[in-house]
C-alpha positions as CSV (number, residue, x, y, z in Angstrom):
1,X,142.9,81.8,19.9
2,X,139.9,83.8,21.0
3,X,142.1,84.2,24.2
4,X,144.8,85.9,22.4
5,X,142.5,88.4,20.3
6,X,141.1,89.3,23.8
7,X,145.0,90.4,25.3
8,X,145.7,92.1,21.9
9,X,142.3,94.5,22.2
10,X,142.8,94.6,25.7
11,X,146.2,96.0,25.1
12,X,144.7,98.6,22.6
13,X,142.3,99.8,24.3
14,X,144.2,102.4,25.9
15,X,145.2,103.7,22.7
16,X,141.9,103.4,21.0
17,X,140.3,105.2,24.0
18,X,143.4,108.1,23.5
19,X,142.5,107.9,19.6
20,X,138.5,108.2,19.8
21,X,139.0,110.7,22.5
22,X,141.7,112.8,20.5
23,X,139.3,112.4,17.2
24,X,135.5,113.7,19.7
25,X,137.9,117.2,21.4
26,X,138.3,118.1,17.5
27,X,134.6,119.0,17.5
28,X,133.8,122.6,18.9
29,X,130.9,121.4,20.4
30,X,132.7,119.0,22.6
31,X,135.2,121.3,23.8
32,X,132.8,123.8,24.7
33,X,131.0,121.8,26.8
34,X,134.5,119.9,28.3
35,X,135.5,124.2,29.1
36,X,132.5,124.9,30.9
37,X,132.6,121.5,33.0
38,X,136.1,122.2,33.7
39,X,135.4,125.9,34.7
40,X,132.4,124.6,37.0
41,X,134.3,121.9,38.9
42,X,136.7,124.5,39.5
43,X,134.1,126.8,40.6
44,X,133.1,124.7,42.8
45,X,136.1,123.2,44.2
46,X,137.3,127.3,45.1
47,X,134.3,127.7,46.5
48,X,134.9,124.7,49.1
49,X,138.7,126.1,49.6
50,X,136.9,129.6,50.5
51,X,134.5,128.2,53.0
52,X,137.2,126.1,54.6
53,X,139.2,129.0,54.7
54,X,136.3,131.5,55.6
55,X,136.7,133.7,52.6
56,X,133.7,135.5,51.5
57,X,132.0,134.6,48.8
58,X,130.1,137.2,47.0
59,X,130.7,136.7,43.5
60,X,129.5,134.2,41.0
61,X,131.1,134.0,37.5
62,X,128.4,132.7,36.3
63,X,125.7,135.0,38.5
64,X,127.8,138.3,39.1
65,X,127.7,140.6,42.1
66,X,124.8,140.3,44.5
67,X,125.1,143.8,45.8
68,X,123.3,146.5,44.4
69,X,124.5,149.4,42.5
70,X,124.6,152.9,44.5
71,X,122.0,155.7,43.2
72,X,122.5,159.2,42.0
73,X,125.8,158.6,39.6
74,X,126.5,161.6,38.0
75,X,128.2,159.3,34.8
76,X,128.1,156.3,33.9
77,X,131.1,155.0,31.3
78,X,130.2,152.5,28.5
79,X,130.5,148.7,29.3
80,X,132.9,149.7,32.1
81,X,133.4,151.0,35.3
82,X,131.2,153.5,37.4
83,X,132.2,157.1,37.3
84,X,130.6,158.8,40.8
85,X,131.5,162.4,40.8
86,X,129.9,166.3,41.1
87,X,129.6,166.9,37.0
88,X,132.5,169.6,37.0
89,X,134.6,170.3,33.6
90,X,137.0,168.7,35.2
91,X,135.1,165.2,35.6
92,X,133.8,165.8,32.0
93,X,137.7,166.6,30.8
94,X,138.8,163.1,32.2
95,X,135.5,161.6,30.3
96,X,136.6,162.9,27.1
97,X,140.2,162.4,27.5
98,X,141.2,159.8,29.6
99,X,140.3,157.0,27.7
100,X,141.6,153.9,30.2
101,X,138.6,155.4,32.6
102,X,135.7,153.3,30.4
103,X,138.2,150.3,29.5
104,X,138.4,148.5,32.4
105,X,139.2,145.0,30.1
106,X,139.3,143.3,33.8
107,X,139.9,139.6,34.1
108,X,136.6,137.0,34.7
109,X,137.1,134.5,37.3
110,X,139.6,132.4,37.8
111,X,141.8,134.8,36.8
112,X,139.5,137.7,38.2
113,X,138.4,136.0,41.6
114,X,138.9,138.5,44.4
115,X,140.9,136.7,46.5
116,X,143.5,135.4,43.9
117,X,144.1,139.1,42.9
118,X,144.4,140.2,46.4
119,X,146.9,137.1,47.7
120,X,148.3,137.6,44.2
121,X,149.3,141.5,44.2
122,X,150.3,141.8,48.3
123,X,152.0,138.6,48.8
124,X,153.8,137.0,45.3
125,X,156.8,139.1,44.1
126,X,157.3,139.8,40.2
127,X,159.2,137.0,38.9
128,X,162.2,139.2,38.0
129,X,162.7,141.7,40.9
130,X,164.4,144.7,38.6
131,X,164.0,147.4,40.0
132,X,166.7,149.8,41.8
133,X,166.5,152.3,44.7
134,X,168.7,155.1,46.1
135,X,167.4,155.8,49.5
136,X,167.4,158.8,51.7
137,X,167.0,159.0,55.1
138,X,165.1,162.1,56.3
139,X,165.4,163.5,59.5
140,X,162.6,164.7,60.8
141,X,161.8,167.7,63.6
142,X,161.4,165.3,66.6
143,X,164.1,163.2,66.1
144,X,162.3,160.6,64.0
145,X,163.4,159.0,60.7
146,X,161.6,158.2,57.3
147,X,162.6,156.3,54.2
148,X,162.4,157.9,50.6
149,X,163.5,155.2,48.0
150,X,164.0,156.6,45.3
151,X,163.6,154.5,41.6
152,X,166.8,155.0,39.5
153,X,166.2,152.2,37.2
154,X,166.5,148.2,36.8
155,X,169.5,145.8,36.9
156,X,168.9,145.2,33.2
157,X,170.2,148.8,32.7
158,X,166.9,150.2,32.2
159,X,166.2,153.1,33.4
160,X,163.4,156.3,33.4
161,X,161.6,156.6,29.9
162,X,161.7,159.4,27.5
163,X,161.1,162.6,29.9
164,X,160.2,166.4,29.4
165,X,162.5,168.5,30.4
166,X,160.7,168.8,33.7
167,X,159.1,165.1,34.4
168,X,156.6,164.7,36.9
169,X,157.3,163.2,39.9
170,X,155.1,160.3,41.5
171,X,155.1,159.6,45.5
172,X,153.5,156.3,45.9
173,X,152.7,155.6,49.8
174,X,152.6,151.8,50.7
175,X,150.0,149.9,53.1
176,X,149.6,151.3,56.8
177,X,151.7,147.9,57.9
178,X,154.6,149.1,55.2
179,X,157.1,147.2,53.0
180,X,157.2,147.1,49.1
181,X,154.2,144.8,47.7
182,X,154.2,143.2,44.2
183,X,151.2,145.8,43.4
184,X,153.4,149.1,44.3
185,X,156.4,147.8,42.4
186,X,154.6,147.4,39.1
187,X,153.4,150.4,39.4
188,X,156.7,151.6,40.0
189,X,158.3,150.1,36.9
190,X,155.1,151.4,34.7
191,X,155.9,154.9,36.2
192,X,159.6,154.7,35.6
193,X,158.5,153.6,32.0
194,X,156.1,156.5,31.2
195,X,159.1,158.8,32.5
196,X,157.8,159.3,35.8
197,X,160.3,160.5,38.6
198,X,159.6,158.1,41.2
199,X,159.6,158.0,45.2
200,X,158.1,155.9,47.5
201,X,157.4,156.8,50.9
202,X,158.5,154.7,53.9
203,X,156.9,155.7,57.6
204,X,159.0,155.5,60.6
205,X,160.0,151.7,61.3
206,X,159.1,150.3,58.3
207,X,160.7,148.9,55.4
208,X,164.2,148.4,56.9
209,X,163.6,152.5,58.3
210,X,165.8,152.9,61.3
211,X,163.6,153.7,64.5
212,X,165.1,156.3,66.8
213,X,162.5,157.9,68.7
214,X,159.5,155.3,70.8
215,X,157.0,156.5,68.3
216,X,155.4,154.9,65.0
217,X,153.0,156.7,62.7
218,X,149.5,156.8,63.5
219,X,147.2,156.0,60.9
220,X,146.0,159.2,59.7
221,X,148.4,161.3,61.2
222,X,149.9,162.9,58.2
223,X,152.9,165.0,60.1
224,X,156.0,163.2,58.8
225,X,154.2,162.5,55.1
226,X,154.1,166.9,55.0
227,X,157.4,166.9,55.6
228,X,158.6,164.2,53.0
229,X,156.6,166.3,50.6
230,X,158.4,169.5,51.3
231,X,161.5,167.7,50.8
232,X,160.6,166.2,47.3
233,X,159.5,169.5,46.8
234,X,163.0,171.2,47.0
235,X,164.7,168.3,45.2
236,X,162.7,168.7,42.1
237,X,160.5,172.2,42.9
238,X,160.1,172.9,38.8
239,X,158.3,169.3,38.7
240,X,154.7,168.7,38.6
241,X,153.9,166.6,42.1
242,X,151.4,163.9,42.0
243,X,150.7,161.0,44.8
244,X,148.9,157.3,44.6
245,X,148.2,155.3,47.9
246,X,148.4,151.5,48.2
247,X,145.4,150.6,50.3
248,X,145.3,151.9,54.1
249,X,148.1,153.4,52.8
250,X,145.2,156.0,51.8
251,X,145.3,157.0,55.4
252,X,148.0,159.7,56.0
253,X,147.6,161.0,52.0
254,X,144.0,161.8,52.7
255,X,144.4,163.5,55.9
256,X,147.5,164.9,54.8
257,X,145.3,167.0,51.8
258,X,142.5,167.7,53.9
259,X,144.8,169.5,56.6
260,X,147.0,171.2,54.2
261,X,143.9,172.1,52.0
262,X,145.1,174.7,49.1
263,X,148.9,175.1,50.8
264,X,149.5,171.8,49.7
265,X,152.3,171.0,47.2
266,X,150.4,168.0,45.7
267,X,148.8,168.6,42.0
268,X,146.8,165.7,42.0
269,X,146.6,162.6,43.7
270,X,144.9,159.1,43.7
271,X,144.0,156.0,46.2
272,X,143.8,152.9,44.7
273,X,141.7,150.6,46.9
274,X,141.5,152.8,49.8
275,X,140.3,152.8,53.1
276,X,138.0,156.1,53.2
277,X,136.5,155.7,56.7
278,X,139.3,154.1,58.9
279,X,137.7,153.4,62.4
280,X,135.1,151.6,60.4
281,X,137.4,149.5,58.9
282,X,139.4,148.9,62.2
283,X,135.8,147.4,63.7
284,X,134.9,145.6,60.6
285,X,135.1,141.7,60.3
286,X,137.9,141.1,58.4
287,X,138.2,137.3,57.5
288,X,140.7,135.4,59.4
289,X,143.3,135.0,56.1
290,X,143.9,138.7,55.6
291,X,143.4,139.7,59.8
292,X,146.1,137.3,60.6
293,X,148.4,138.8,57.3
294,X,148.0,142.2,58.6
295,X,148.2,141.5,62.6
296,X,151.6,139.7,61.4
297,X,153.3,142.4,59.9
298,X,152.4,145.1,62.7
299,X,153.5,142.7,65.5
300,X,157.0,142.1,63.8
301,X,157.1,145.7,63.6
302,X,156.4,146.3,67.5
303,X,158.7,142.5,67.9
304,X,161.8,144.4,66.5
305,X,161.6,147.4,68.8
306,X,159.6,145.8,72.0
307,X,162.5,146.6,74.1
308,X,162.0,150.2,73.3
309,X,158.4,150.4,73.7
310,X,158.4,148.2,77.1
311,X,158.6,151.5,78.9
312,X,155.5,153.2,77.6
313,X,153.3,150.2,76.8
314,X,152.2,146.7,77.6
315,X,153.8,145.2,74.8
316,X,153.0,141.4,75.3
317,X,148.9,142.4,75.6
318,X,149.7,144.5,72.0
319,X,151.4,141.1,70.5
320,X,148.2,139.2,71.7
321,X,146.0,141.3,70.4
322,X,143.4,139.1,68.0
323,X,142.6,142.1,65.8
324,X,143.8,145.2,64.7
325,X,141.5,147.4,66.3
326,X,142.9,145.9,69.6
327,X,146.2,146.1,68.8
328,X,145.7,149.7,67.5
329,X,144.0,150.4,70.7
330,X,146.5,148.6,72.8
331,X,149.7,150.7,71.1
332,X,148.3,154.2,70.2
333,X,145.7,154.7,73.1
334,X,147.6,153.4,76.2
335,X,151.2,154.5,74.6
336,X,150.3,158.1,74.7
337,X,148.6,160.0,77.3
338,X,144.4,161.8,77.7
339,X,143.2,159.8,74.6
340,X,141.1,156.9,74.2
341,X,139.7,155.1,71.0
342,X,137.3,158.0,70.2
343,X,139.5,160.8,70.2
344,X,141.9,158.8,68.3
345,X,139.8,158.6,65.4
346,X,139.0,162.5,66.0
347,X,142.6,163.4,64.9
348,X,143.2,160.7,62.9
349,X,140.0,160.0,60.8
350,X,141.2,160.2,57.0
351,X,137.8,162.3,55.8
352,X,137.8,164.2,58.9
353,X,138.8,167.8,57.0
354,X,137.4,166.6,53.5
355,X,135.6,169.8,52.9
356,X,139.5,171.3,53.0
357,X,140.7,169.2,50.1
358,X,141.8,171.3,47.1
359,X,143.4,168.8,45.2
360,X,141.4,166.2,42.4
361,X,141.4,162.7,43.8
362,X,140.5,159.7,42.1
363,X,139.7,157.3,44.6
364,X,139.5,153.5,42.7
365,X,137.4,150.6,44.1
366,X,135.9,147.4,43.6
367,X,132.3,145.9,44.5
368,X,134.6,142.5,45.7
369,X,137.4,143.6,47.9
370,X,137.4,141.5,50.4
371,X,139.6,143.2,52.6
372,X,137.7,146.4,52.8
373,X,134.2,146.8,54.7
374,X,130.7,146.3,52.0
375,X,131.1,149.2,49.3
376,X,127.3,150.1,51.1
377,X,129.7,152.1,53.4
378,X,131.1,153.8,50.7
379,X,130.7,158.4,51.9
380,X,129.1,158.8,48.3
381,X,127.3,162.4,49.5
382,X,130.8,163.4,49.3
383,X,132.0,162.7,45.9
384,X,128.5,163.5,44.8
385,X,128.7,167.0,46.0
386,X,133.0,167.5,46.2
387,X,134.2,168.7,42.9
388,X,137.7,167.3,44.1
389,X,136.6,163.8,44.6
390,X,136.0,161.1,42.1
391,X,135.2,157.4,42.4
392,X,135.8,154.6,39.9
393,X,134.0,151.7,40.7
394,X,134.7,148.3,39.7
395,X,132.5,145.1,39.2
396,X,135.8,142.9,40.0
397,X,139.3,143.8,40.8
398,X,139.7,143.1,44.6
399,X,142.1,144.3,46.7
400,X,144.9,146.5,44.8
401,X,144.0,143.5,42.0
402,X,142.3,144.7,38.6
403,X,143.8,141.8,36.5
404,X,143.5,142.9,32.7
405,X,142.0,139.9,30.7
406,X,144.8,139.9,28.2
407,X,147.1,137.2,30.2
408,X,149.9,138.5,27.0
409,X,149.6,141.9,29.0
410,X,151.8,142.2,32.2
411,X,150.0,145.4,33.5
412,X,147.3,146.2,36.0
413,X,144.2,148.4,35.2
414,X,144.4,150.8,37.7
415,X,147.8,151.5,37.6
416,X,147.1,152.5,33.8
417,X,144.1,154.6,34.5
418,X,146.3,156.2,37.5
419,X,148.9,157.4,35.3
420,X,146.3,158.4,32.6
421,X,144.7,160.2,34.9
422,X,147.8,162.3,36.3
423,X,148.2,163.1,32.3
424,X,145.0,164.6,32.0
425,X,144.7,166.7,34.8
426,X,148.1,168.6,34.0
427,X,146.8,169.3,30.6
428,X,143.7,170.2,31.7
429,X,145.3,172.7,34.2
430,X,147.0,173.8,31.3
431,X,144.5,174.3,28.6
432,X,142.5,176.0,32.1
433,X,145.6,178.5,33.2
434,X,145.9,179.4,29.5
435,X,142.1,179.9,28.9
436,X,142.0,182.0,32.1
437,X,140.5,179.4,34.6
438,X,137.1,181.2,33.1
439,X,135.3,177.2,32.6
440,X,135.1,176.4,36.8
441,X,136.3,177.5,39.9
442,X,139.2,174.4,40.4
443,X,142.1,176.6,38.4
444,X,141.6,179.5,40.7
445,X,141.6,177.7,43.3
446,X,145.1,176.1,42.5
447,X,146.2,179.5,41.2
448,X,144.9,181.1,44.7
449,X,147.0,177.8,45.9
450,X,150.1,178.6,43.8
451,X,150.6,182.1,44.9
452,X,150.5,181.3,48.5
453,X,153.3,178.0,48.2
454,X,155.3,180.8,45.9
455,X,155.2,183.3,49.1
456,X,156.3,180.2,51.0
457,X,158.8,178.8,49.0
458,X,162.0,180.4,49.6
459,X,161.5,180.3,53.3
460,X,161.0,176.2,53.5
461,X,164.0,176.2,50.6
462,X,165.9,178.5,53.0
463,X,165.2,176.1,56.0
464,X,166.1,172.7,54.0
465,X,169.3,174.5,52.6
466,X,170.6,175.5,56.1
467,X,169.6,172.0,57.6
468,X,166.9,173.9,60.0
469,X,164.5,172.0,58.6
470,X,165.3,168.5,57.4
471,X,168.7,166.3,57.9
472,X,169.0,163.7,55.4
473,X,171.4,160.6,54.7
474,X,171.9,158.6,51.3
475,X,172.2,155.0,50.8
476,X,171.6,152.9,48.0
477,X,169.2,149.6,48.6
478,X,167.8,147.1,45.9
């Protein structure tokens, strides 16, 4: 008998365990101390993935950032993000107005770790790929070809949101390496939302861009992204222009402001996550993970046209090469003759005409991005004394990342304070224009910048109208 009352409790026990178990998680006690075990053997179980996979490991979400904060802000936002800029009007006009700046609402970690948001926002595609492109083909002065894809809507027959009767239009530049990342299409579809006309820009062999002449685009050379802008220029040339960059996509957008200076078409533009001083980054560590990413997609670049460039370069010591500086080194200073790794970066730094730049730029960065080099590098002497540069600085965010904590909210931070921003500034160049620019010098610089594109634009329309300057071709791509 006592046998049997032993097989019957033994029997119940699972079930009494699940009761009394179910019954102890009701208390709020209990299930705060179950979260944070949970959350710490998941910290620490990361943290073993990230040393095995030699990730960096420079944040704590229980202990925060180790690195110290940069001196000499001129603001500082409340509870958010750090504001590092000359105190012009302008900088106090985005303060006042632009009220995404001071909400960063970014996620903690898991959510928030650096690495997930990175691997998370260049690699994994939106669950529903909706959007739709019309692409032109642009034919450029020596021969070569660029990509402009243009957004027209989604398959679910959405299209462009409720637009002025002149809409801005926003030309987003992807990474150095190229292609359409999960990070550039949401801001896409946000853009396309807000009523945005939206382009993105596609160098020479990228992106499915036919290659016709033995050349790629350097990485701050900015030559075929001034003629793209023309072009979207004399497509829409009553339209506001405005630009983001994706990354090292910051490259060719910064160089291409700095040489154009006050000729440029641009009104405004932004870098989210960019590379600011690029032969530094090429001779940084990268860790292996995010090397061996971006090695990949520049050697199936050169793999699709090696019989091409076989005449003008040692292709196999390029597709061998264990970093990108060497592979940069290999293709651009041994493809082209009297130049060396010095002089490349002498043409092609992004900063190198800074002291040009007529244009506001909001650069965006976090203290965690593990792909760029330690935000110590940061050139803070020049947003510090440029009244056209401003920095945003993030606690957490990563690479392109800036998860929002509300998990209900499909949108990224920066692509909200991006389009915030572009908002602002054309108001404040409005209220400025119709004030008389009489508050700060940047109106009359861009009216000084106005008359001379006005002087120029009917000779570059005349040139695009009788093909003299640009051929272009039409296709439609999803």
């Amino acid at each position: 008998m006592a046998l049997f009352v032993w097989q019957i409790l033994l029997c119940l026990f699972p079930w009494l365990l699940f009761l009394l178990l179910s019954v102890v998680l009701r208390w709020p006690v209990v299930c705060s101390w179950m979260e944070v075990a949970v959350r710490a053997a998941g910290w620490r179980l990361w943290m073993t993935m990230c040393l095995i996979l030699q990730l960096p490991l420079d944040r704590n979400p229980q202990t925060g950032t180790k690195e110290a904060r940069p001196p000499g802000t001129a603001f500082k936002t409340t509870g958010g993000p750090r504001f590092i800029c000359k105190p012009t009007t302008l900088a106090r006009y985005l303060l006042r107005y632009c009220g995404s700046l001071a909400r960063s609402r970014l996620a903690s970690w898991p959510r928030g770790d650096p690495h997930l948001q990175t691997l998370c926002s260049l690699m994994c595609g939106p669950h529903e790929d909706t959007l739709q492109f019309t692409r032109d083909h642009l034919v450029l002065r020596d021969g070569g070809i660029v990509a402009l894809d243009w957004a027209v809507g989604t398959r679910l027959g959405e299209g462009g949101g409720r637009r002025s009767s002149t809409p801005p239009v926003l030309l987003l530049i992807p990474q150095y390496w190229g292609g359409m990342s999960n990070h550039l299409k949401a801001l896409c579809l946000l853009a396309l939302r807000q009523g945005f006309y939206v382009v993105v820009f596609h160098p020479r062999g990228t992106a499915g861009c036919p290659l016709t002449t033995t050349r790629l685009t350097e990485f701050g050379d900015p030559a075929d992204l001034e003629q793209a802008v023309v072009y979207v220029h004399s497509r829409h040339p009553s339209s506001a222009l405005v630009a983001v960059s994706e990354g090292s996509g910051s490259g060719i957008l910064l160089s291409y402001l700095g040489e154009k200076g006050s000729s440029s078409y641009l009104t405004a533009a932004a870098a989210i996550s960019p590379v600011l001083l690029g032969q530094v980054w090429f001779e940084a560590d990268m860790p292996p993970i995010y090397r061996w990413g971006a090695l990949f997609q520049r050697k199936q670049q050169l793999r699709r046209y090696e019989t091409s460039f076989r005449s003008i370069l040692d292709v196999d010591k390029a597709l061998s090469s264990p970093s990108l500086r060497e592979f940069e080194e290999t293709f651009f200073c041994r493809a082209y003759p009297a130049t060396d790794w010095d002089n490349y970066w002498d043409r092609n730094e992004p900063l190198r005409d800074a002291d040009e730049v007529a244009v506001p730029v909001l650069c965006i960065c976090s203290w965690d991005d593990p792909l760029l080099p330690p935000a110590s590098t940061l050139p803070l002497p020049l947003f510090q004394s440029s009244p056209y540069f401003m920095l945003l600085m993030t606690e957490r965010g990563g690479h392109c990342g800036f998860t929002v904590e509300d998990q209900q909210e499909d949108r990224n931070w920066s692509h909200m304070v991006v389009l915030d921003y572009f908002k602002v500034v054309a108001d404040f160049l409005k209220v400025e224009e119709r004030d008389g620019g009489a508050r700060g010098s940047l109106v009359g610089e861009r009216r000084a910048a106005m008359l001379r594109r006005a002087r120029l634009q009917t000779q570059n329309q005349n040139c695009v109208e009788t093909g003299e300057e640009f051929k272009w071709k039409r296709s439609y791509t999803g």
